[in-house]
Structures are given as structure tokens and as C-alpha cells.
N, C-alpha and C positions, 0 to 999 in steps of 0.2 A: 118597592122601596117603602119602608116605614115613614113612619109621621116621626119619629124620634128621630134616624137618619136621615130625615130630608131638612127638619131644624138644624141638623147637624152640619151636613153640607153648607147649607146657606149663613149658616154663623162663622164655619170657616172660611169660608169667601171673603163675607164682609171684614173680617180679621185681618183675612191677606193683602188686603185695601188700606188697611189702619195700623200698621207696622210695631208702632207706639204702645197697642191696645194688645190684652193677652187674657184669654178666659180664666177664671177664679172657680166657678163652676155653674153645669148647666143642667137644668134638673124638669124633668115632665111629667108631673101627675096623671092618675086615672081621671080627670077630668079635663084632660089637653093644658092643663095649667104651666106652661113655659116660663120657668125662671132663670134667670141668665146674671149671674153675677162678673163683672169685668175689674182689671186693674190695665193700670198703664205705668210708661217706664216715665211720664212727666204727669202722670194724677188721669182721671177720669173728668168729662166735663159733661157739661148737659148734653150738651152737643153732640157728643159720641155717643151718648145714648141713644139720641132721637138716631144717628143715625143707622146704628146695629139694630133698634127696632123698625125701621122702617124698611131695612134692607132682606129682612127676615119677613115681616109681616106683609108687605106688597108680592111676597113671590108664595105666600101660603094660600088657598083657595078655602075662604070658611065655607064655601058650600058643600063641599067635597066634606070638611074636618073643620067643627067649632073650637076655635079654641083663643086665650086669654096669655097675653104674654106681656113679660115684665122685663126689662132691662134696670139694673142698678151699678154701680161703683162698689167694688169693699166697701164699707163701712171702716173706720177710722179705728175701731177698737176688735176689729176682725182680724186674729189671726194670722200670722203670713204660713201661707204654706208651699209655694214655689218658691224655686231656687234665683228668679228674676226678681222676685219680690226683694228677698232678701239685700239681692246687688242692689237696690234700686234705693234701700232705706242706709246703705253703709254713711254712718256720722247723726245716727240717729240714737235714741235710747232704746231698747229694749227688756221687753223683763221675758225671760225666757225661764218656762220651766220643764225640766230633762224626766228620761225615763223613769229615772232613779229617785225623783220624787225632789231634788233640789233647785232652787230656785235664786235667779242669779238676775238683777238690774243693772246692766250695762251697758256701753257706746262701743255698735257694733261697728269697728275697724276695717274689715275685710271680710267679702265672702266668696266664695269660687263654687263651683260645682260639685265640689266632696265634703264642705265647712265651713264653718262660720268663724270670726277670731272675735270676743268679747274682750274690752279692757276697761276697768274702774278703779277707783283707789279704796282701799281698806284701812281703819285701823285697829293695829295687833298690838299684844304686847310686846314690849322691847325684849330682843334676843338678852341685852345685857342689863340690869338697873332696873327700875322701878318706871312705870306708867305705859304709855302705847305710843306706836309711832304709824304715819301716812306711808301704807306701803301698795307702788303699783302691783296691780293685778293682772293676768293673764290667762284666756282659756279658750282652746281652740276643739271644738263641737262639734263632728260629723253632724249631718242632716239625721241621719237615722237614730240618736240620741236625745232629737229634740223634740218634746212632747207637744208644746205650745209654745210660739212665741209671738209677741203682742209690741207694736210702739208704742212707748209711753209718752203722750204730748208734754212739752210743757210750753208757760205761756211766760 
């Protein structure tokens, strides 16, 4: 078994333990450097970290294989890129930008397994008369259309 599948195995274990907890990604350098990024369906905590690394690193032998490993959280201005993520942020803001090089800030509504539904208000100008008017918006995104998408906090 590899040093890369045996990280593996034991990261999925510790996973299978923390239900809540879902890998973001997992990455091993030519110098055994183990980076492990995590999300969860209620936030990441310290605690989850310590305990995905300790679950990992108490079953690794550095005399066998030296090696340096890191557990973190997404980061806040990280990308979503699973389809749990996305459930997980519905009534959030996002600025999402598509294949097609457009780019859209909205409160994402719904998502399921094939899309996401975006809605914010615009204003256009008036179909009749003079000036613009507050008109809702609507846009529904397959996953494969979306190039990046990002929560945007606010305070």
C-alpha cells in the first residue's frame, strides 16, 4: 500500500466517524507534506481538526515514512466547489462567475444535485415611459456552467 493510500484510507475512516465533516481536498507533496482541507454541513471547528489529525497521524509510523501534515477548514473566501457545499450555503450571498465569462451577485435559493437557482433584484428601464424600475431576477445554473463561485460575507 502507498503512503498516499494509506493517508487515504485513514482520512476516510476518520470521515466516517464525523458524518457532519466532508473533505474539500487532500494533497501530498514529494516531501510527505499532507495537506488536508475540510468543510462541514454546520462549519468546521478546532476540534475537528485536532481530531482528523490525530486520527491520521497516531496510525502513521514516521520511522517507516517522515512526514508533516496539516489539517485546515475552507477558508471563508474559498471557492465552493461540491455540490454539499453549495446546499449547505442556500440563503447566502454569492457572487458566482459562469463559463461564459459573466458574473452575477446573488442569494442563492436552492440547490440540488444538477443546479443551483440564483435570485436578486435589478434595475432596468421601464418597458413603458421614462426612468427604471426594481425588477426580480431569476437564474437557474447547472454545476457544469459554473466557473467559480465565492460567499460573499456581510457584516
Amino acid at each position: 500500500m502507498t503512503f498516499r493510500n494509506k493517508v487515504q484510507e485513514l482520512l476516510e475512516a476518520a470521515l466516517a466517524e464525523r458524518e457532519h465533516l466532508f473533505l474539500i481536498d487532500l494533497s501530498i507533496n514529494e516531501a510527505n507534506k499532507i495537506s488536508i482541507v475540510l468543510d462541514g454541513d454546520f462549519g468546521v471547528n478546532l476540534q475537528d481538526c485536532i481530531d482528523i489529525s490525530r486520527a491520521i497521524e497516531n496510525n502513521l509510523d514516521r520511522e517507516e515514512q517522515d512526514f508533516s501534515l496539516e489539517v485546515a477548514s475552507a477558508g471563508v473566501s474559498s471557492p465552493l466547489k461540491l455540490v454539499r457545499q453549495f446546499k449547505k450555503n442556500i440563503g447566502r450571498t454569492l457572487k458566482v462567475k459562469t463559463i461564459a465569462s459573466e458574473e452575477v451577485e446573488a442569494k442563492l435559493t436552492s440547490a440540488d444535485d444538477e443546479k443551483i437557482t440564483l435570485e436578486w433584484q435589478a434595475r432596468e428601464p421601464k418597458k413603458i415611459g421614462k426612468g427604471k424600475e426594481t425588477v426580480e431576477k431569476k437564474l437557474e445554473l447547472p454545476y457544469e456552467k459554473i466557473k467559480e463561485a465565492i460567499v460573499i460575507i456581510s457584516f
